[in-house]
N, C-alpha and C positions, 0 to 999 in steps of 0.2 A: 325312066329318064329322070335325074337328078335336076331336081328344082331350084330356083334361088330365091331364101325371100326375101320379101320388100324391107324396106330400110323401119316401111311405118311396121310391119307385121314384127322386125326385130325389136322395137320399141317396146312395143305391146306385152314380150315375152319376158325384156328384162325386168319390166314394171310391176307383171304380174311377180314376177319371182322374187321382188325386191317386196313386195307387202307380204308374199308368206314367208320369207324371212322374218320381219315384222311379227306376224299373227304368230309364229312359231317361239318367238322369245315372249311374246304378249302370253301365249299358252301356257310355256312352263313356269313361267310368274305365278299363276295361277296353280299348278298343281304342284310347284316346288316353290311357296311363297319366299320371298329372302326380304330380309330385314334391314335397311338400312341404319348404321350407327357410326355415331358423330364423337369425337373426341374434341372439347371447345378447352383450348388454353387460353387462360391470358397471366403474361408473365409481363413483370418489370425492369427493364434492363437500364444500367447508365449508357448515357449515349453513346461516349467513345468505346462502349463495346457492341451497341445494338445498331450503328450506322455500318458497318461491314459487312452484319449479317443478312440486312434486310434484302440485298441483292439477292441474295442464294437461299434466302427462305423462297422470291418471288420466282427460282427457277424451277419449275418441276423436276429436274433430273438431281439437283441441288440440296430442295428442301429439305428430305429426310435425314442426311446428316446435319444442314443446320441446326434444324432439333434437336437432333445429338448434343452438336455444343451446346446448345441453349439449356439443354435440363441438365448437361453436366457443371454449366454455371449454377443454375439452382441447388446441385449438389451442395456444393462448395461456399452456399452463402457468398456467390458473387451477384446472382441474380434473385428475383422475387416472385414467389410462385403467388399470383394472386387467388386463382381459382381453375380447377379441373374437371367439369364436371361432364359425365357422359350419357347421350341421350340414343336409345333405340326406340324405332315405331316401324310402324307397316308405312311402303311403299305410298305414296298419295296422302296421307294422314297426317294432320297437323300437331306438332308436340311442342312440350313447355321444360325447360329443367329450369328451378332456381336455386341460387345458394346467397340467400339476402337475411337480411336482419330489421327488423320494422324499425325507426328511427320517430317517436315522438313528439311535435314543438308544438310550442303557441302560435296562434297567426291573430287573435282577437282578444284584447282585453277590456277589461275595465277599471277607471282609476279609484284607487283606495285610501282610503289618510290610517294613517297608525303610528300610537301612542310611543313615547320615547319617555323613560324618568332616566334624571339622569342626579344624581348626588353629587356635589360638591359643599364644601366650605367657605364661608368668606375672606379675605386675605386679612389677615394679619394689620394692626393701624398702628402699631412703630412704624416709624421713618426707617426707610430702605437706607441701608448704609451710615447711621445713624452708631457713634463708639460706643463701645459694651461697658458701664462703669461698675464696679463692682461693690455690691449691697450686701450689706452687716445683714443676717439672718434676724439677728435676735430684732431688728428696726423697722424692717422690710415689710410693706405694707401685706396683706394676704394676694393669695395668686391668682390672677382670676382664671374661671374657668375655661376651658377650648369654648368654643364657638358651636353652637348644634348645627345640624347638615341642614342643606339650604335642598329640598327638590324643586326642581326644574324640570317644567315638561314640556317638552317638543312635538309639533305634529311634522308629520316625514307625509310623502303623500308617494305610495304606492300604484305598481299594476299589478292587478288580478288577472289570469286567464281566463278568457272561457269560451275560449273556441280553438280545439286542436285539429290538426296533421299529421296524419302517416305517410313516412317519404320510406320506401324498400331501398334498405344500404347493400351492395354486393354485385351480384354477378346474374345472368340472366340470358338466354337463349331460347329460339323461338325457331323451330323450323320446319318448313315443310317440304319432302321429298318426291320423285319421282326418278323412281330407275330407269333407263333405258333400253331398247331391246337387245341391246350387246352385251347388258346383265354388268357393265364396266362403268357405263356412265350416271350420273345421278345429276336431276335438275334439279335446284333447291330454291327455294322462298325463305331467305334470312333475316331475320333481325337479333342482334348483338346488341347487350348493354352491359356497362358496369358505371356505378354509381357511388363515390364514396363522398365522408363528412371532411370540409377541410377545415371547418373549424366553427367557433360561433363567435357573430360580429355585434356590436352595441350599437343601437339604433335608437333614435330618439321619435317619438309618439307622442300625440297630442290631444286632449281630450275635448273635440269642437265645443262642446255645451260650457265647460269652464275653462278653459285655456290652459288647462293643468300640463305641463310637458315631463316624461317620467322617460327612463332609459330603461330599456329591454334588449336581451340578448336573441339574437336570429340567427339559424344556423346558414352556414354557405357551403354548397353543393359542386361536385365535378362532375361531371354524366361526359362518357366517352360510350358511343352510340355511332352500330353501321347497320342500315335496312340494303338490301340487296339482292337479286335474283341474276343467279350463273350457274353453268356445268363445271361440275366437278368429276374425279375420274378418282373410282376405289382407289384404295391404299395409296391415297397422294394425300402430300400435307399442301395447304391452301393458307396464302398469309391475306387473312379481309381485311385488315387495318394496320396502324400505327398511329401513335395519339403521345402528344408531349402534353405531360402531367405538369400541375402544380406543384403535387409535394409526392413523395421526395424531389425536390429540385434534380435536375439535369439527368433526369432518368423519362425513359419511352415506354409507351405501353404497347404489347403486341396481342391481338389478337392471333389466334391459329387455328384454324377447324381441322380436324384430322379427318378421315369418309372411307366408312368400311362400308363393306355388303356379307349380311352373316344368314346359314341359315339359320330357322327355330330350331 
Protein backbone atom coordinates (compact mmCIF):
# COMPACT_ATOMS: atom_id res chain seq x y z
CA UNK A 1 0.00 0.00 0.00
CA UNK A 2 1.44 3.27 -1.13
CA UNK A 3 2.08 5.67 1.53
CA UNK A 4 1.92 9.59 1.83
CA UNK A 5 4.21 11.45 3.71
CA UNK A 6 3.67 14.22 5.94
CA UNK A 7 4.29 17.64 4.92
CA UNK A 8 6.70 17.79 8.26
CA UNK A 9 8.58 14.30 7.24
CA UNK A 10 8.88 16.21 3.51
CA UNK A 11 10.52 18.94 5.17
CA UNK A 12 12.83 16.93 7.06
CA UNK A 13 14.20 15.29 3.66
CA UNK A 14 14.54 18.46 1.81
CA UNK A 15 16.62 19.92 4.61
CA UNK A 16 18.58 17.10 5.04
CA UNK A 17 19.50 16.98 1.33
CA UNK A 18 19.97 20.66 1.27
CA UNK A 19 23.07 20.43 4.02
CA UNK A 20 24.68 17.52 2.05
CA UNK A 21 24.71 19.47 -0.77
CA UNK A 22 26.36 21.82 1.46
CA UNK A 23 28.78 19.30 3.18
CA UNK A 24 29.41 17.99 -0.53
CA UNK A 25 30.86 21.47 -2.00
CA UNK A 26 32.28 22.02 1.93
CA UNK A 27 34.16 18.36 0.89
CA UNK A 28 35.60 19.08 -2.37
CA UNK A 29 37.00 22.48 -1.16
CA UNK A 30 38.81 20.52 0.86
CA UNK A 31 40.32 17.80 -1.42
CA UNK A 32 40.21 20.10 -4.64
CA UNK A 33 41.33 23.38 -2.56
CA UNK A 34 40.59 26.48 -5.36
CA UNK A 35 42.06 29.73 -4.69
CA UNK A 36 40.37 32.68 -4.91
CA UNK A 37 42.03 35.85 -6.95
CA UNK A 38 41.26 39.27 -7.15
CA UNK A 39 42.17 41.61 -10.07
CA UNK A 40 42.01 45.47 -8.17
CA UNK A 41 41.97 48.38 -10.87
CA UNK A 42 41.84 51.81 -10.13
CA UNK A 43 41.78 53.87 -13.22
CA UNK A 44 41.31 57.78 -13.79
CA UNK A 45 38.76 58.81 -16.01
CA UNK A 46 37.48 62.63 -16.99
CA UNK A 47 34.11 62.91 -16.07
CA UNK A 48 32.36 63.39 -19.42
CA UNK A 49 33.63 60.16 -20.12
CA UNK A 50 33.44 58.08 -16.73
CA UNK A 51 29.56 59.47 -16.05
CA UNK A 52 28.07 56.87 -18.84
CA UNK A 53 30.14 54.25 -17.98
CA UNK A 54 29.50 54.04 -14.39
CA UNK A 55 25.84 52.67 -15.03
CA UNK A 56 27.06 49.57 -17.04
CA UNK A 57 30.18 49.06 -14.95
CA UNK A 58 27.16 48.73 -11.98
CA UNK A 59 25.34 46.13 -14.30
CA UNK A 60 26.52 42.52 -13.99
CA UNK A 61 25.56 41.45 -17.44
CA UNK A 62 27.22 45.06 -18.55
CA UNK A 63 30.40 45.37 -16.66
CA UNK A 64 32.70 43.22 -18.53
CA UNK A 65 32.64 45.17 -21.77
CA UNK A 66 32.62 48.37 -19.75
CA UNK A 67 36.16 47.38 -18.96
CA UNK A 68 36.71 46.82 -22.31
CA UNK A 69 36.15 50.44 -23.07
CA UNK A 70 37.72 51.54 -20.00
CA UNK A 71 41.31 49.84 -20.66
CA UNK A 72 40.87 50.66 -24.31
CA UNK A 73 40.71 54.34 -23.10
CA UNK A 74 43.90 53.69 -21.13
CA UNK A 75 45.17 52.32 -24.42
CA UNK A 76 44.91 55.42 -25.98
CA UNK A 77 46.10 57.77 -23.19
CA UNK A 78 42.49 58.93 -22.87
CA UNK A 79 42.28 57.46 -19.43
CA UNK A 80 44.91 56.76 -16.38
CA UNK A 81 45.84 53.63 -15.19
CA UNK A 82 46.61 54.29 -11.56
CA UNK A 83 47.46 50.84 -10.31
CA UNK A 84 46.79 46.93 -11.10
CA UNK A 85 47.61 44.94 -8.80
CA UNK A 86 46.59 41.23 -8.26
CA UNK A 87 46.06 39.24 -5.22
CA UNK A 88 45.57 35.19 -4.79
CA UNK A 89 45.13 33.36 -1.20
CA UNK A 90 43.27 30.45 0.17
CA UNK A 91 39.76 30.53 0.77
CA UNK A 92 39.10 32.02 4.57
CA UNK A 93 42.68 33.63 4.66
CA UNK A 94 43.40 37.14 4.98
CA UNK A 95 45.85 38.86 2.35
CA UNK A 96 47.56 42.23 1.81
CA UNK A 97 48.92 43.60 -1.84
CA UNK A 98 50.68 46.95 -1.94
CA UNK A 99 52.05 49.07 -4.51
CA UNK A 100 52.90 52.41 -2.33
CA UNK A 101 55.96 54.40 -1.86
CA UNK A 102 57.00 55.79 1.89
CA UNK A 103 56.58 59.56 1.68
CA UNK A 104 58.91 61.52 4.45
CA UNK A 105 57.88 64.95 6.29
CA UNK A 106 58.44 66.92 9.48
CA UNK A 107 55.72 67.21 11.78
CA UNK A 108 58.13 68.74 14.85
CA UNK A 109 60.73 71.32 14.99
CA UNK A 110 62.88 73.32 16.59
CA UNK A 111 63.63 77.14 16.02
CA UNK A 112 67.34 77.94 14.88
CA UNK A 113 69.04 81.61 14.27
CA UNK A 114 71.58 81.51 11.35
CA UNK A 115 74.17 83.67 10.27
CA UNK A 116 73.69 85.73 6.89
CA UNK A 117 77.13 88.14 5.69
CA UNK A 118 76.28 89.85 3.32
CA UNK A 119 78.81 92.45 1.28
CA UNK A 120 77.89 95.69 0.02
CA UNK A 121 79.63 99.12 -0.58
CA UNK A 122 78.74 102.49 0.59
CA UNK A 123 77.03 104.83 -1.92
CA UNK A 124 78.81 107.09 -3.70
CA UNK A 125 78.74 111.27 -1.74
CA UNK A 126 78.50 113.22 -5.16
CA UNK A 127 75.14 114.80 -5.52
CA UNK A 128 72.79 112.51 -7.42
CA UNK A 129 72.25 114.37 -10.51
CA UNK A 130 74.70 116.82 -9.91
CA UNK A 131 76.33 118.34 -14.11
CA UNK A 132 79.60 116.38 -15.19
CA UNK A 133 82.19 119.41 -15.65
CA UNK A 134 85.07 118.49 -17.27
CA UNK A 135 88.69 118.50 -15.44
CA UNK A 136 92.20 119.37 -17.25
CA UNK A 137 94.20 116.05 -16.15
CA UNK A 138 97.27 117.71 -15.78
CA UNK A 139 95.03 120.14 -12.57
CA UNK A 140 92.85 117.45 -11.39
CA UNK A 141 93.24 116.72 -7.90
CA UNK A 142 94.42 112.73 -7.27
CA UNK A 143 91.49 110.22 -7.49
CA UNK A 144 90.30 108.93 -4.61
CA UNK A 145 90.21 105.37 -3.94
CA UNK A 146 86.71 102.99 -4.28
CA UNK A 147 85.30 102.58 -0.87
CA UNK A 148 86.37 98.95 0.92
CA UNK A 149 83.17 96.61 1.29
CA UNK A 150 81.22 97.27 4.30
CA UNK A 151 80.05 93.46 5.98
CA UNK A 152 76.80 93.22 7.33
CA UNK A 153 75.50 90.53 9.26
CA UNK A 154 72.05 89.27 9.62
CA UNK A 155 70.54 86.87 11.90
CA UNK A 156 67.50 84.95 9.99
CA UNK A 157 65.92 82.65 12.56
CA UNK A 158 65.31 79.19 11.13
CA UNK A 159 63.30 75.56 11.82
CA UNK A 160 65.13 72.56 12.38
CA UNK A 161 63.26 69.16 12.34
CA UNK A 162 63.23 66.72 14.55
CA UNK A 163 60.40 64.81 14.57
CA UNK A 164 59.45 62.96 11.23
CA UNK A 165 56.38 60.90 9.44
CA UNK A 166 56.05 58.15 7.14
CA UNK A 167 52.76 58.55 5.21
CA UNK A 168 52.58 55.10 2.25
CA UNK A 169 51.77 57.11 -1.07
CA UNK A 170 49.88 54.62 -3.77
CA UNK A 171 47.50 51.91 -3.82
CA UNK A 172 46.50 49.19 -1.34
CA UNK A 173 44.20 46.32 -0.86
CA UNK A 174 43.18 44.19 2.00
CA UNK A 175 40.93 41.11 1.54
CA UNK A 176 39.59 38.43 2.93
CA UNK A 177 37.63 35.70 1.15
CA UNK A 178 35.26 32.84 1.48
CA UNK A 179 33.84 30.65 -1.34
CA UNK A 180 30.75 29.40 -1.24
CA UNK A 181 29.27 25.89 -1.60
CA UNK A 182 28.22 26.56 -5.32
CA UNK A 183 32.19 26.93 -5.72
CA UNK A 184 30.57 30.40 -7.87
CA UNK A 185 30.12 32.65 -5.11
CA UNK A 186 32.71 34.41 -2.95
CA UNK A 187 31.92 36.49 0.45
CA UNK A 188 34.53 39.00 0.86
CA UNK A 189 35.83 41.33 3.80
CA UNK A 190 37.23 44.60 1.81
CA UNK A 191 39.05 47.31 2.37
CA UNK A 192 40.47 49.72 -0.69
CA UNK A 193 42.80 52.51 -0.38
CA UNK A 194 44.64 54.82 -2.61
CA UNK A 195 46.57 57.75 -1.34
CA UNK A 196 48.33 60.37 -3.15
CA UNK A 197 50.58 63.88 -2.43
CA UNK A 198 48.70 66.83 -3.78
CA UNK A 199 51.23 69.06 -2.92
CA UNK A 200 52.94 70.93 0.04
CA UNK A 201 51.34 74.00 1.75
CA UNK A 202 53.33 76.76 3.96
CA UNK A 203 52.24 77.03 7.33
CA UNK A 204 53.25 79.28 9.90
CA UNK A 205 54.74 77.79 13.65
CA UNK A 206 55.37 79.35 16.69
CA UNK A 207 57.94 78.86 19.20
CA UNK A 208 55.84 79.26 22.76
CA UNK A 209 59.22 79.70 24.82
CA UNK A 210 60.27 82.76 22.56
CA UNK A 211 57.53 83.79 20.25
CA UNK A 212 59.71 83.22 17.33
CA UNK A 213 57.13 82.49 14.25
CA UNK A 214 59.13 80.66 11.13
CA UNK A 215 57.18 79.18 7.98
CA UNK A 216 57.50 75.58 7.16
CA UNK A 217 56.31 73.65 4.39
CA UNK A 218 53.39 70.59 5.26
CA UNK A 219 52.59 68.19 2.82
CA UNK A 220 48.56 67.78 1.76
CA UNK A 221 47.09 64.38 1.26
CA UNK A 222 44.08 62.75 -0.85
CA UNK A 223 43.05 59.36 0.60
CA UNK A 224 40.08 57.78 -1.46
CA UNK A 225 39.15 54.81 0.79
CA UNK A 226 36.08 51.99 0.80
CA UNK A 227 35.83 49.21 3.92
CA UNK A 228 33.01 46.76 2.76
CA UNK A 229 31.61 43.27 3.22
CA UNK A 230 29.48 41.72 0.10
CA UNK A 231 29.03 38.55 -2.30
CA UNK A 232 30.62 38.57 -5.31
CA UNK A 233 30.02 35.98 -8.17
CA UNK A 234 33.48 34.50 -10.20
CA UNK A 235 34.33 35.99 -13.41
CA UNK A 236 32.17 39.31 -12.66
CA UNK A 237 33.68 42.60 -12.54
CA UNK A 238 32.33 44.53 -9.40
CA UNK A 239 32.51 48.43 -9.39
CA UNK A 240 33.15 49.25 -5.12
CA UNK A 241 33.52 52.97 -5.54
CA UNK A 242 33.83 56.08 -7.42
CA UNK A 243 35.63 59.18 -5.76
CA UNK A 244 36.08 62.91 -7.52
CA UNK A 245 39.76 63.69 -7.25
CA UNK A 246 41.38 67.03 -6.71
CA UNK A 247 44.05 66.77 -9.21
CA UNK A 248 43.75 66.18 -12.17
CA UNK A 249 40.70 68.49 -11.93
CA UNK A 250 37.42 67.13 -13.60
CA UNK A 251 38.46 63.62 -13.56
CA UNK A 252 36.73 60.41 -11.29
CA UNK A 253 38.39 57.66 -9.79
CA UNK A 254 37.03 54.20 -10.18
CA UNK A 255 37.84 51.48 -8.20
CA UNK A 256 37.04 47.85 -9.88
CA UNK A 257 37.59 44.43 -8.24
CA UNK A 258 37.79 41.70 -10.85
CA UNK A 259 36.93 37.71 -8.68
CA UNK A 260 38.31 34.73 -10.09
CA UNK A 261 38.20 31.03 -8.48
CA UNK A 262 41.48 29.26 -9.85
CA UNK A 263 42.83 26.11 -9.07
CA UNK A 264 46.59 25.45 -7.57
Amino acid sequence: MTQLLSRSTLLAIGVSFGLRIGLIGQDAQVAFPLLPEFDFLVIQLPEATAIPLIPQLRDTKKSSDAVSSVLTLVAKNQAKLIAWPVLTMKSGQRAVVEQVEEFRFATEYKPSEKSKIVANYPEDSATPGAPIVPVDPATAPPKASKPEKVMTVLKEVDAVPVGFEGRNLGVTLEVEPLIGPDMRTVDISLRAQHVSLLGMRREEIEDKTTGRKVIVEQPQFETNVITTSQSVLADNYTLLGTFKVQKPQGFIELFILHTQIKKP
